[in-house]
Structures are given as structure tokens and as C-alpha cells.
Backbone as numpy.savetxt, mean C-alpha at the origin, in Angstrom:
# Nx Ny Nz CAx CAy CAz Cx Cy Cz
27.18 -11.25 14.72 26.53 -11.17 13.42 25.34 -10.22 13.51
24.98 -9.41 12.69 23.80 -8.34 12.00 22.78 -9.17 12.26
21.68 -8.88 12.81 20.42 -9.11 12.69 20.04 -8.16 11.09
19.61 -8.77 10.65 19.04 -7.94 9.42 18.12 -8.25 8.59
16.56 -7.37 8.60 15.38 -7.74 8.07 15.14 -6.74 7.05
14.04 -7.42 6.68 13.01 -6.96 5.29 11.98 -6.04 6.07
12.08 -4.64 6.21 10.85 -4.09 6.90 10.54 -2.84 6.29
9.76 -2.61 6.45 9.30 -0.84 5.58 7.96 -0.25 6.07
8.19 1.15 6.42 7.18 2.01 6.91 6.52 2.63 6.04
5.48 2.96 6.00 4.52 3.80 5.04 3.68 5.01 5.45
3.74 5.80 5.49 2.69 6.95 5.52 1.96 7.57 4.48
0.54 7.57 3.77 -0.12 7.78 2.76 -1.07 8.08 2.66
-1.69 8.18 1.63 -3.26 8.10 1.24 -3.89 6.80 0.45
-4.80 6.50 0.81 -5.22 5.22 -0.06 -5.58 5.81 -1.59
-5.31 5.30 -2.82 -5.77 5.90 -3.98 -7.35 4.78 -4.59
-7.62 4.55 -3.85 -9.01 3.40 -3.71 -9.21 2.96 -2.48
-10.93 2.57 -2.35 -11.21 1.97 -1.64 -10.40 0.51 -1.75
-10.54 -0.34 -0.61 -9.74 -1.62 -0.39 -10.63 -2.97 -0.95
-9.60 -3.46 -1.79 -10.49 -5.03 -2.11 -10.28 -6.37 -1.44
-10.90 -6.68 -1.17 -11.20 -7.64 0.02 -11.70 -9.01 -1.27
-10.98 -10.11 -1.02 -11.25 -11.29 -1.57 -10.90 -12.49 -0.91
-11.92 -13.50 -0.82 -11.56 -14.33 0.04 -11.45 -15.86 -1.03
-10.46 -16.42 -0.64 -9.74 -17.86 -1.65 -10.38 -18.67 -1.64
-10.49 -19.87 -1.70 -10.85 -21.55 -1.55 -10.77 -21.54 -0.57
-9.41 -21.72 -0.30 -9.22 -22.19 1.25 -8.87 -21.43 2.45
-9.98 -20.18 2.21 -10.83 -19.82 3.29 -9.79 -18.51 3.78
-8.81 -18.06 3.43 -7.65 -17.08 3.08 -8.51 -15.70 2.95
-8.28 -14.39 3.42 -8.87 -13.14 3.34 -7.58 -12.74 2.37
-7.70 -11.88 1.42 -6.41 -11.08 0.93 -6.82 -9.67 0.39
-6.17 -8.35 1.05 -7.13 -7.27 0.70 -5.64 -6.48 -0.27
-6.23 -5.92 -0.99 -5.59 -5.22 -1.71 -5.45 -3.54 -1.90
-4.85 -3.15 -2.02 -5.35 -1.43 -2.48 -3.41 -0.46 -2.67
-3.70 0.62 -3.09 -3.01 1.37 -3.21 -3.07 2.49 -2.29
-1.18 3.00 -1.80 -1.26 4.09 -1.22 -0.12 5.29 -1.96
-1.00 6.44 -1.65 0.05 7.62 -2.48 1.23 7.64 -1.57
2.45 8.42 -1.82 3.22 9.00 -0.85 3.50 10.08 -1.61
4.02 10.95 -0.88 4.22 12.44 -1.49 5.66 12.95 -1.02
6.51 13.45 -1.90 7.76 14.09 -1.51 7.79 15.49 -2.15
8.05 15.99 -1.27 8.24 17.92 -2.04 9.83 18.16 -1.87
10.08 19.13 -3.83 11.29 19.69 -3.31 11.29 20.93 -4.29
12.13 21.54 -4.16 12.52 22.79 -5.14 13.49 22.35 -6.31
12.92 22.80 -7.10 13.61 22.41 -8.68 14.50 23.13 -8.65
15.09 23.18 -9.89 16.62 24.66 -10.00 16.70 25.33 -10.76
14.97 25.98 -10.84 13.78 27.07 -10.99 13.36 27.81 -9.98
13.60 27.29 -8.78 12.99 27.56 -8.08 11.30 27.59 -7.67
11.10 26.26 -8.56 10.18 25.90 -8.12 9.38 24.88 -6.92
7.98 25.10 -6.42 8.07 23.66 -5.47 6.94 22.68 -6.76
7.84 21.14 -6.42 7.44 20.42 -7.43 7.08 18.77 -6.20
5.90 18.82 -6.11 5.33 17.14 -5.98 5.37 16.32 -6.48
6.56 15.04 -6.24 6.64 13.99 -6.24 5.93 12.92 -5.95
4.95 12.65 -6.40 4.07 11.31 -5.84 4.44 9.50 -6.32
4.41 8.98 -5.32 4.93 7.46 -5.53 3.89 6.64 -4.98
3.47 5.95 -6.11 2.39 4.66 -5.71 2.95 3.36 -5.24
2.47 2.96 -4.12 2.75 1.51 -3.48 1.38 0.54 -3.89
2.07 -0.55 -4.36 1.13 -1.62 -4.01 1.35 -2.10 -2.55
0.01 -2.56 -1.80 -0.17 -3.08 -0.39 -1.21 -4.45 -0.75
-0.62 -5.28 0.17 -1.31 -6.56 0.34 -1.46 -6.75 1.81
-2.45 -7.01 2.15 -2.74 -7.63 3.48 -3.51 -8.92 3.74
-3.25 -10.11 4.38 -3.87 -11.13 4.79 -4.49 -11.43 6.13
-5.64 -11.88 5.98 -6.54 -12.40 7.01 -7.00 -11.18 8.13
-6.81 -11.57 9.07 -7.63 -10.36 10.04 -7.21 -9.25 9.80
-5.69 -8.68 9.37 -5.31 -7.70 8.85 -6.43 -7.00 7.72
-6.40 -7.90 6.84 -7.11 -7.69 5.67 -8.56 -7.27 5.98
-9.45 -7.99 6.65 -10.43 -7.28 7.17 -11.03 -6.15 7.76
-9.93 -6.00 8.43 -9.98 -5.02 9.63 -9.17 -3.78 8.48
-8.99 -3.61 7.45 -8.20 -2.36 6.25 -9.41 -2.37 5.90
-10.23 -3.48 5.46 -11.46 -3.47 4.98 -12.38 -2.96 5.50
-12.77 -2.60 6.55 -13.73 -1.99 7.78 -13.16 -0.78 8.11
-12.00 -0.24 8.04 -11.84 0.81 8.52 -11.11 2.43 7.57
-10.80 1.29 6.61 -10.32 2.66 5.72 -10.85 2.54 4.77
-11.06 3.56 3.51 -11.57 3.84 1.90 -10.77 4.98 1.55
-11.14 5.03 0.47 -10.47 6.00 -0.90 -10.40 7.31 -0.28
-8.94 7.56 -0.02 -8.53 8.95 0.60 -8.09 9.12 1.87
-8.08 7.68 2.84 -8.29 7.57 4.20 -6.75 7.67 4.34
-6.07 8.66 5.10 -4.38 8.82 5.54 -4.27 7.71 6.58
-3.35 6.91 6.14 -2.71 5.42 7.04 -1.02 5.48 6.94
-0.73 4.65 8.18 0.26 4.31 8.13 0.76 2.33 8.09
1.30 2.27 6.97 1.64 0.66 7.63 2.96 0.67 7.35
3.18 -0.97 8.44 4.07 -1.37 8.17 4.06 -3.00 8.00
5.24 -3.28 7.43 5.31 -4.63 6.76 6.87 -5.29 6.26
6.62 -5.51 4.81 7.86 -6.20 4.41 7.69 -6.17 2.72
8.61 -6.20 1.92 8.45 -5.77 0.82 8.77 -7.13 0.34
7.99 -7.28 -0.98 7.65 -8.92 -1.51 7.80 -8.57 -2.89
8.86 -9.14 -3.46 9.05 -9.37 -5.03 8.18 -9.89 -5.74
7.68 -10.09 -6.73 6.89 -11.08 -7.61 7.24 -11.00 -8.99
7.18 -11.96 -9.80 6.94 -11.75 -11.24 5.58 -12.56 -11.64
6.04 -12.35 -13.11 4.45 -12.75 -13.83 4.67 -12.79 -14.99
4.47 -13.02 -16.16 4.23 -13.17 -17.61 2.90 -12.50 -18.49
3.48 -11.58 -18.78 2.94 -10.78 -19.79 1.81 -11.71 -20.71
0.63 -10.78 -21.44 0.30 -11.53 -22.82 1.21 -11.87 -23.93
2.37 -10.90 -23.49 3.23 -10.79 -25.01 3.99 -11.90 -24.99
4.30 -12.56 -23.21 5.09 -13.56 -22.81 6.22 -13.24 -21.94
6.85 -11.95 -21.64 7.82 -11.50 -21.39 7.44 -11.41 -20.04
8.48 -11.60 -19.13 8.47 -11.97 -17.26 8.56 -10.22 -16.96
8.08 -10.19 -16.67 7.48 -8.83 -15.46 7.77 -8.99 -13.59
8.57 -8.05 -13.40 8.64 -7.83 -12.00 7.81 -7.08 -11.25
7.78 -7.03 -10.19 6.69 -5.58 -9.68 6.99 -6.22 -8.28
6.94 -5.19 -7.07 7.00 -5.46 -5.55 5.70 -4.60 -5.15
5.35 -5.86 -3.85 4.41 -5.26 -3.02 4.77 -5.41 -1.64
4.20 -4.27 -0.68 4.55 -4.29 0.51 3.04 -5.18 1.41
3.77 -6.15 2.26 3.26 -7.37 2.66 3.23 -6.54 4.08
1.62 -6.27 4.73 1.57 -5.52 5.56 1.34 -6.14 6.85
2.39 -6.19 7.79 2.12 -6.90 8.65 0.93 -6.13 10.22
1.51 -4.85 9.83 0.30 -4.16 10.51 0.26 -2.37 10.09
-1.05 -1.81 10.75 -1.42 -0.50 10.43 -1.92 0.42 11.28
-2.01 1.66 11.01 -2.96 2.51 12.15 -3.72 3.58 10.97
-4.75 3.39 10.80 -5.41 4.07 10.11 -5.68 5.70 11.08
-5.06 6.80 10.11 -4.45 8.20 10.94 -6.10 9.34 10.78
-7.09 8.32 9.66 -7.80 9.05 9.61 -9.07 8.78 9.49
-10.28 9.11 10.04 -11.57 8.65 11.17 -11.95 8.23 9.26
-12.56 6.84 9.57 -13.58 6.20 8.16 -14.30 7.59 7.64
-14.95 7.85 8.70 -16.45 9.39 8.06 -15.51 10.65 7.55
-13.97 10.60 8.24 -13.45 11.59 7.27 -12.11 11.73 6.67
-12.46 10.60 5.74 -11.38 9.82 4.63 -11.82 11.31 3.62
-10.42 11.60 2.72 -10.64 12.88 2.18 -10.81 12.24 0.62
-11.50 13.37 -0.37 -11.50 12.93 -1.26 -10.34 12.49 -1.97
-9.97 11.77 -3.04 -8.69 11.65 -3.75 -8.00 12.67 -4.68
């Protein structure tokens, strides 16, 4: 039988600094966004940038340690697992959206020289 998991790599830019919130019961959960970028030639012959926003979640020492070491513009790589969610609108209507549940990272670029956005 297949071993077969939920896993996903990331290479990006953060599009914000990271939010760091801590629960009741004592839970770290940091939040933030990363760009990714794909280039290709149109059939213009043009080159045209593709950019795709990820939501990222990280918990507990993870979460801290995103919090201490990267900000708005900082090139990272994580990896993790991709997490479904829904939710309910004001209007009432169920909403999907996925976030990648980061089980770890290597921040590719020094805190003092995170680039602008």
C-alpha cells in the first residue's frame, strides 16, 4: 500500500509583517501571507508575472520563532500541510478558503535585509 500525505513546499516573499496572537489557553498562532511568482511568455510574446498569494499559519514555537525572524518582504521557504476551512459569510453563505499549516521553515533572507514589498 502507498504511503500518501498532505505536504507542500513554499518558496516566497512575505506580503506583511507576521501576526503573532496568543489564545486562552496559552496557544501561539502566527499568521501572514506569502507571494509566489511564476513567469511565462504569452502568445504575444510577451513576459507576463503570475503572482499567487498563500495563506500561512503557524503554531507555537514555530509561530514565534516566524515572529522573530522574518517581516514584510523577508524571502522564506516553508513547509507544511495544506488545511481546508470554511466559514459563513455576513450574507450567510459557507465560504471555503485553504491555508498551509506550517510545520517548518528557513527564512532565505537576513531580518536587516527583508526587501521592500
Amino acid at each position: 500500500m502507498y504511503n500518501i500525505t498532505n505536504s507542500v513546499s513554499l518558496t516566497g516573499h512575505l506580503g506583511k509583517d507576521v501576526e503573532i496572537n496568543t489564545l486562552e489557553n496559552g496557544s501561539v498562532v502566527a499568521n501572514v501571507s506569502i507571494a509566489t511568482n511564476q513567469f511565462y511568455t504569452n502568445s504575444k510574446g510577451q513576459k507576463v508575472q503570475d503572482v499567487t498569494w498563500h495563506n500561512v499559519e503557524a503554531w507555537n514555537k514555530t509561530a514565534e520563532l516566524m515572529g522573530q525572524l522574518l517581516k514584510k518582504g523577508s524571502l522564506v521557504q516553508v513547509q507544511g500541510m495544506l488545511k481546508n476551512n470554511t466559514y459563513k459569510s455576513k450574507e450567510g453563505s459557507v465560504r471555503n478558503y485553504t491555508k498551509i499549516r506550517v510545520s517548518n521553515f528557513k527564512a532565505l533572507t537576513k531580518n536587516e535585509e527583508a526587501l521592500p514589498f
